[in-house]
C-alpha positions in Angstrom: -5.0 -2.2 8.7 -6.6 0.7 11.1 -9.5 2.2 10.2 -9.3 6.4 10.6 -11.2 7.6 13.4 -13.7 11.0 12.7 -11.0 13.1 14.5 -8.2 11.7 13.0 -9.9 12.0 9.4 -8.0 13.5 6.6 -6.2 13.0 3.3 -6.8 8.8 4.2 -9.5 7.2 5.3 -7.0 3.8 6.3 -3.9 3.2 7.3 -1.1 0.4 7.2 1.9 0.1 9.4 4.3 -2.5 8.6 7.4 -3.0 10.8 10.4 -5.6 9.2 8.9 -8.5 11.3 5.9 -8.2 9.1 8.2 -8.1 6.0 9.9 -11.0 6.7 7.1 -12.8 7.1 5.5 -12.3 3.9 9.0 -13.2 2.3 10.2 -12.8 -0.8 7.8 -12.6 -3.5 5.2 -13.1 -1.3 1.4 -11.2 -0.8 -0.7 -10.2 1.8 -3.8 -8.4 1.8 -3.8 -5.5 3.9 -7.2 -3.6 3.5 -10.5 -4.5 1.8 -12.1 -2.1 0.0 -16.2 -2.4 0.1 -18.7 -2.9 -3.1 -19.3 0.6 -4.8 -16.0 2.0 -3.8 -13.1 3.7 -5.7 -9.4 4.3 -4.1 -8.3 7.9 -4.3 -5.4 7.9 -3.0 -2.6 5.7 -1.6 0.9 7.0 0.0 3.5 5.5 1.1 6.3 7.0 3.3 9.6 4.5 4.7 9.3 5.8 8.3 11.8 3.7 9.8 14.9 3.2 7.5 15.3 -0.4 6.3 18.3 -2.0 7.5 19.8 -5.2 6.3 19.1 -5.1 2.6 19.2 -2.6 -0.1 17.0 -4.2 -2.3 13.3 -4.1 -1.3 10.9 -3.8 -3.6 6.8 -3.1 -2.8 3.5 -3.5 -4.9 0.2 -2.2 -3.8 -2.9 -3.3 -5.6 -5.9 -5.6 -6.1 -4.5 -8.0 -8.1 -2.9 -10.9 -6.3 -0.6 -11.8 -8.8 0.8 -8.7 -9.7 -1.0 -5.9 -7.2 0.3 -3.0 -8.9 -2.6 -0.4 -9.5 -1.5 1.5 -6.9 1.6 1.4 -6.4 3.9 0.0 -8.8 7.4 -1.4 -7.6 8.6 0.6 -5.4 12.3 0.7 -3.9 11.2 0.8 -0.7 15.1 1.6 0.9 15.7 4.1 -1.6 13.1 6.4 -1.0 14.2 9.6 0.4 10.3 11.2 0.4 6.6 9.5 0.4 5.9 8.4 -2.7 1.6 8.7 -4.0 0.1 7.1 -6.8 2.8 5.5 -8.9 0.5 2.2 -9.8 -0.9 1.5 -13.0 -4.4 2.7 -12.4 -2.4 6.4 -11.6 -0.5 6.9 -14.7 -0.5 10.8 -14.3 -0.2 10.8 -10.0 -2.9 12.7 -8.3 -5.0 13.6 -10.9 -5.8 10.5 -12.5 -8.7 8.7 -12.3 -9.6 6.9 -9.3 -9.8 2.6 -9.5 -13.3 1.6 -8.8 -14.7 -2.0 -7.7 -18.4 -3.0 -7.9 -18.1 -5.9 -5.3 -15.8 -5.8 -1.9 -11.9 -5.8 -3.2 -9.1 -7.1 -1.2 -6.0 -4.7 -1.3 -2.5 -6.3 -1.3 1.0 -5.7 -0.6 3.5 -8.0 -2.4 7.2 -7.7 -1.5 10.1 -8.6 -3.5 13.5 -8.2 -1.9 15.9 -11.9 -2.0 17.6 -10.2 1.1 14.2 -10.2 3.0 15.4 -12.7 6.0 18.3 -10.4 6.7 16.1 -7.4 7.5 16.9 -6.2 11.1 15.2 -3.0 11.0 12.7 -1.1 9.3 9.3 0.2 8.7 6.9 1.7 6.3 3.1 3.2 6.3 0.7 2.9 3.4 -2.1 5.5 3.1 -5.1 4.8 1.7 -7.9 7.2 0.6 -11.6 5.2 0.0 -14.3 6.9 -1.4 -17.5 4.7 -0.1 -20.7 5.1 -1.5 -22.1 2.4 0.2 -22.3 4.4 3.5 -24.8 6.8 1.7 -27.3 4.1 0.8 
């Protein structure tokens, strides 16, 4: 996870790149936490745009979200190789996209990425960016 500098600021304040190396590694049905989210916080906004096209399966499927079993507040199961555009706010906690309410935490959050795709080990290509939007009160106080 990068944290956005002041000049790059804009629609997200962090920023996940994930090549298929880093897919394969988490395997199938497996989570890893890509971002923390501090105490007092809400996420806005999260994106996610395929921006290297996966090669070697046809059947991965993402979840973003805080809870480790099933992180899907964010985004919710997403076909990953069959996206043709980004894809924002499809996760529980955004039932109506961009202008649903926001998913606040009182305490520091871990965010997650769980992948499910039986094909995963035969990935020889591929990447994909996750945006994430924070609103952090904390950095007021």
């Amino acid at each position: 996870m990068a944290k956005v500098s002041i000049n790059e600021l804009g629609a997200f304040t962090d920023v996940v790149r994930l090549d298929y190396n880093d897919l394969i590694a988490i395997g199938n049905g497996g989570t890893r936490i890509i971002a923390k989210l501090p105490a007092n916080s809400a996420v806005e906004l999260v994106g996610v745009a395929e921006t290297v096209a996966v090669t070697g399966s046809t059947s991965l499927v993402i979840d973003v979200g805080t809870t480790v079993g099933d992180p899907d507040e964010f985004i919710n199961a997403l076909d990953v190789d069959a996206m043709t555009v980004p894809v924002f706010n499809t996760g529980d906690q955004f039932t109506s996209g961009y202008s649903a309410a926001v998913k606040a935490v009182a305490s520091e959050t871990d965010v997650y990425i769980k992948v499910t795709d039986a094909a995963v080990a035969s990935i020889t290509a591929g990447e994909i960016v996750i945006g994430i939007r924070v609103l952090d009160l904390n950095k007021f106080s």
